[in-house]
LUMSEKE-520604 format. One record per residue (C-alpha): residue number from 1; x, y, z; residue in one letter. Coordinates in steps of 0.02 Angstrom, whole numbers, plus 32768, in hexadecimal, padded with zeros to 4 digits. Example, Ala and Ser with C-alpha at 12.3 -4.5 7.8 and 13.67 -1.06 7.14 Angstrom:
+-----+------+------+------+------+
!  nr !    u !    v !    w ! rest !
+-----+------+------+------+------+
!   1 ! 8267 ! 7F1F ! 8186 !    A !
!   2 ! 82AC ! 7FCB ! 8165 !    S !
+-----+------+------+------+------+
! end
This chain:
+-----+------+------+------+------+
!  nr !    u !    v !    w ! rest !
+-----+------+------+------+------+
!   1 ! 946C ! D39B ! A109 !    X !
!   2 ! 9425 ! D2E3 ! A0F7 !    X !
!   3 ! 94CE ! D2AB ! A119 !    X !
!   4 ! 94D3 ! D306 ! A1C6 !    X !
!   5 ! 9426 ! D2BC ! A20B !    X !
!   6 ! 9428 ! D267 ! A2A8 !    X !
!   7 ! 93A8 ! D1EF ! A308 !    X !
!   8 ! 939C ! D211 ! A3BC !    X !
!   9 ! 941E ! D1C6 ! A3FB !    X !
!  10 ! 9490 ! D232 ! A385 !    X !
!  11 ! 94AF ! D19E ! A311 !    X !
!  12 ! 94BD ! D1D2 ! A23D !    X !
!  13 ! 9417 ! D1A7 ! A1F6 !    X !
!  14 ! 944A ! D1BC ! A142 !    X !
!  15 ! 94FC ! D154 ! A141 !    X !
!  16 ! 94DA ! D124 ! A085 !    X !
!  17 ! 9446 ! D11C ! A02B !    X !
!  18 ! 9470 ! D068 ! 9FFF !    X !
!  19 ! 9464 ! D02C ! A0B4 !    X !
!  20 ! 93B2 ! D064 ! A0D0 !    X !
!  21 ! 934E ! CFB2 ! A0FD !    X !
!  22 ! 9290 ! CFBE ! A09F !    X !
!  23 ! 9236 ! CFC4 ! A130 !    X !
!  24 ! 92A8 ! D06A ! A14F !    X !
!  25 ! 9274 ! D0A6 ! A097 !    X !
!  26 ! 91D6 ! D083 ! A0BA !    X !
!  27 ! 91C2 ! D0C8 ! A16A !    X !
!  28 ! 921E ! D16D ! A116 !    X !
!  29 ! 918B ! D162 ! A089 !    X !
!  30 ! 9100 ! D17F ! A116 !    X !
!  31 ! 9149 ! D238 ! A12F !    X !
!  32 ! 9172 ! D2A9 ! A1CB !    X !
!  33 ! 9142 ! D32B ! A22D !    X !
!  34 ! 91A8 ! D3B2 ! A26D !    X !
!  35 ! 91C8 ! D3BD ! A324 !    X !
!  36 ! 9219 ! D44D ! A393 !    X !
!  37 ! 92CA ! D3F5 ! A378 !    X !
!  38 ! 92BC ! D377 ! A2DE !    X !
!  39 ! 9239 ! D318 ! A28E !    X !
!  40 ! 91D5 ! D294 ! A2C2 !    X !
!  41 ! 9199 ! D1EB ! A253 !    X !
!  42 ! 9136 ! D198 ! A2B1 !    X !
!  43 ! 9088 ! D16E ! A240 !    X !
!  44 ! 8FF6 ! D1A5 ! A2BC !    X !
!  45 ! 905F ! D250 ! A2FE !    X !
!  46 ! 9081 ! D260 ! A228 !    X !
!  47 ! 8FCD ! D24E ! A1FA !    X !
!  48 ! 8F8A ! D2B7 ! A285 !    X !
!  49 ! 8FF8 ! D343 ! A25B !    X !
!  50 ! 9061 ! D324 ! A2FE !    X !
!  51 ! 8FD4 ! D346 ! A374 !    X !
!  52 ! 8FDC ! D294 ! A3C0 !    X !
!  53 ! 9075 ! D275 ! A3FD !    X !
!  54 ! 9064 ! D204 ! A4A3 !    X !
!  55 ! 9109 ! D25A ! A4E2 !    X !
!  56 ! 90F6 ! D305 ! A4C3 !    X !
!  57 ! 9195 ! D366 ! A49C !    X !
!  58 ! 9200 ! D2E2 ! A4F4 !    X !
!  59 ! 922C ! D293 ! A43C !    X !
!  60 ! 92E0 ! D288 ! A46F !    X !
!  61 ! 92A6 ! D1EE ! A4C6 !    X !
!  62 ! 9241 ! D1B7 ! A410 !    X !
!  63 ! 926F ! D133 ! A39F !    X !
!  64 ! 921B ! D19C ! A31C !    X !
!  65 ! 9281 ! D235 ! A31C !    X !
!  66 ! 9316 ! D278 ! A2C0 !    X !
!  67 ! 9358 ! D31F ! A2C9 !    X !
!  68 ! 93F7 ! D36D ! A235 !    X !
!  69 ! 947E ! D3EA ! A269 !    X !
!  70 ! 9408 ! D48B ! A24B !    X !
!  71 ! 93B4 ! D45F ! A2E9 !    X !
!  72 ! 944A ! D46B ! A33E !    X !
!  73 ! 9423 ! D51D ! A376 !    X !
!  74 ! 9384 ! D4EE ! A3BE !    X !
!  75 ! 93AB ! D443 ! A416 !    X !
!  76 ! 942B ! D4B5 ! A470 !    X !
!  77 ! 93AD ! D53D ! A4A1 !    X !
!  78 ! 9345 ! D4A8 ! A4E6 !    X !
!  79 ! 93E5 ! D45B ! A53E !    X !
!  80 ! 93ED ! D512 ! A595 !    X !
!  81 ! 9340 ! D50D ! A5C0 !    X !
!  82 ! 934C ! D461 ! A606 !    X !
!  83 ! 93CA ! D4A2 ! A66D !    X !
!  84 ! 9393 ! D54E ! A6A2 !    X !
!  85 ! 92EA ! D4EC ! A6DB !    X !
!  86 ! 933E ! D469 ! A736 !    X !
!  87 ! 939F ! D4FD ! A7B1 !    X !
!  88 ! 9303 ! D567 ! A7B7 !    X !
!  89 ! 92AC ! D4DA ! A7E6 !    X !
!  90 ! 932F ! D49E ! A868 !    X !
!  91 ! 934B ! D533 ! A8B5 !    X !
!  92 ! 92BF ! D5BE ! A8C6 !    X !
!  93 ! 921C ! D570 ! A884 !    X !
!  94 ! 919B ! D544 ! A920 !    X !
!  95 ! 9159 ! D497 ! A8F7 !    X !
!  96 ! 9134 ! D3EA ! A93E !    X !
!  97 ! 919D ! D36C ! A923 !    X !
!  98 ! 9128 ! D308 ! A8B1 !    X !
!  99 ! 90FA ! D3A5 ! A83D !    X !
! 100 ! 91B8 ! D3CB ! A838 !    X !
! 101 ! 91EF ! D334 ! A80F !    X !
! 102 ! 9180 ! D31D ! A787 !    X !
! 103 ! 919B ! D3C3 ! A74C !    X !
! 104 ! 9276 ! D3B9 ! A74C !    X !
! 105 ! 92CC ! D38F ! A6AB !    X !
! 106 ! 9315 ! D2D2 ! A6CC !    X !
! 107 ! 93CB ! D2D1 ! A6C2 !    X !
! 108 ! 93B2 ! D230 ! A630 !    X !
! 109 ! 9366 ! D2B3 ! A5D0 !    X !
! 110 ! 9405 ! D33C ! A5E5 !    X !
! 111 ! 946A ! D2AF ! A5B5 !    X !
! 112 ! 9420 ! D282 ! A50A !    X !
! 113 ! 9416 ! D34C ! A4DC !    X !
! 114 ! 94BC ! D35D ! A511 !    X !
! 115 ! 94FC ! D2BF ! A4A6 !    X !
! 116 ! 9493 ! D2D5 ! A417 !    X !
! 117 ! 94EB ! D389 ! A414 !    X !
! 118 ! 9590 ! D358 ! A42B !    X !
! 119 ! 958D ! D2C3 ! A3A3 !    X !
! 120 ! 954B ! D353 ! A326 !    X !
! 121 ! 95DD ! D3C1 ! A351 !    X !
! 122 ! 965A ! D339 ! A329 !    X !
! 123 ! 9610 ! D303 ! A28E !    X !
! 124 ! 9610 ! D3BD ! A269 !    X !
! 125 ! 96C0 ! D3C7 ! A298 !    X !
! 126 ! 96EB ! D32F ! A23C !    X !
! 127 ! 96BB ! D392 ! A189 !    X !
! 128 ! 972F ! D3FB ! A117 !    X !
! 129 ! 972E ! D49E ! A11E !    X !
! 130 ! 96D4 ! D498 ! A057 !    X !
! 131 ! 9649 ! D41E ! A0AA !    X !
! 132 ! 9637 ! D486 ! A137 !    X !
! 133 ! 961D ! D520 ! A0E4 !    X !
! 134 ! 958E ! D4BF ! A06D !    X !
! 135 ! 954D ! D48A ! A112 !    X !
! 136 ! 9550 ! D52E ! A154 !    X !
! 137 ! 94F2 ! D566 ! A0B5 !    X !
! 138 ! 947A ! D4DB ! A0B6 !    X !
! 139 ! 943D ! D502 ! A178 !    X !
! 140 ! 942C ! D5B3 ! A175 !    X !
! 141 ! 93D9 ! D5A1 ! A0CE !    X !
! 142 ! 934C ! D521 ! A121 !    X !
! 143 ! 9343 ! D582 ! A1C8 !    X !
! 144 ! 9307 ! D62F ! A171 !    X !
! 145 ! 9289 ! D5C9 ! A129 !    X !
! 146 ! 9256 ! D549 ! A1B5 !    X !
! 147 ! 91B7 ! D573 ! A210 !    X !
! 148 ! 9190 ! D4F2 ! A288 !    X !
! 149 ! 90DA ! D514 ! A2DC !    X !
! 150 ! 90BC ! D4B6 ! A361 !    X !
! 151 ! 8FF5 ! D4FA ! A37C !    X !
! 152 ! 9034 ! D59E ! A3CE !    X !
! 153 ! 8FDC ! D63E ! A386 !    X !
! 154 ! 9055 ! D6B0 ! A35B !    X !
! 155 ! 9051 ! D765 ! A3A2 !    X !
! 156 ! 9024 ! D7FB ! A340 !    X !
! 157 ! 8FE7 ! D79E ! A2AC !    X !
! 158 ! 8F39 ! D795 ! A270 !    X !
! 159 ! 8EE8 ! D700 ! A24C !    X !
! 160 ! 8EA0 ! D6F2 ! A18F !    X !
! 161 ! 8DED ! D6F3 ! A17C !    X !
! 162 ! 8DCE ! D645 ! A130 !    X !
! 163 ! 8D04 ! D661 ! A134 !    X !
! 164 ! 8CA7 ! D64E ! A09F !    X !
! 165 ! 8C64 ! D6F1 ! A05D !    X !
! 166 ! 8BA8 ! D726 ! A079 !    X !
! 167 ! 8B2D ! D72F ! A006 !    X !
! 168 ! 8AA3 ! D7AA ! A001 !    X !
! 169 ! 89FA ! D746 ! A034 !    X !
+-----+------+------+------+------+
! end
């Protein structure tokens, strides 16, 4: 799947391994943390275990993020929300103008989901049928195992007791 990773503006990351510059290589050394659509590089979001991003969840807009084809299924569940919002939002929702217009998905940002999509799909498309099927393989592989937390609780699961035990006075 390294092959099929993209930056956000659906460009290969991974052409050839030979055509990485150092400061790339190095930059790559530093890590990543995983975001709601891809992963994100940039050193103070990386070392704070991705609780200080300055954009929050807008990382399509991010120099530091990268996303591979097994998000595909999630950047188009956010490309639905993005739209579903955007009608709700136009249509029913009572609001001022200020508080909606902060609140409505811009239109630059349906653009980039929508491209970033459609340049996966063609690389997809672009594949044999024997690298698509590895493909295949590889995603579904890494999204049964891909948990990304972004500091929700989950529901219906208790938390571990991490306290030490007591002693007896």
């Amino acid at each position: 799947m390294t092959a099929l990773q993209f930056d956000r503006h659906g460009q290969r990351v991974w052409r050839t391994a030979k055509s990485l510059l150092d400061s790339e290589r190095v930059r790559r050394a530093i890590g990543e943390v995983a975001t709601a659509y891809g992963v994100c590089r940039e050193p103070s979001n990386v070392a704070a275990g991705g609780h200080a991003c300055p954009l929050r969840f807008r990382c399509l807009g991010c120099e530091h993020f990268s996303t591979d084809v097994s998000y595909l299924p999630d950047l188009e569940a956010h490309l639905a929300d993005l739209l579903r919002s955007r009608e709700r939002l136009m249509s029913a929702f009572e609001a001022d103008d200020w508080a909606r217009a902060q609140a409505m998905p811009s239109e630059e940002e349906i653009r980039r989901v929508r491209r970033l999509i459609q340049r996966v799909k063609s690389d997809l498309d672009d594949l044999t049928p024997e690298e698509r099927a590895q493909i295949e393989q590889a995603v579904s592989l890494v999204r049964r195992s891909r948990t990304v937390l972004l500091g929700m609780p989950r529901i219906g699961q208790p938390l571990p007791d991490v306290r030490p035990p007591r002693t007896a006075p």
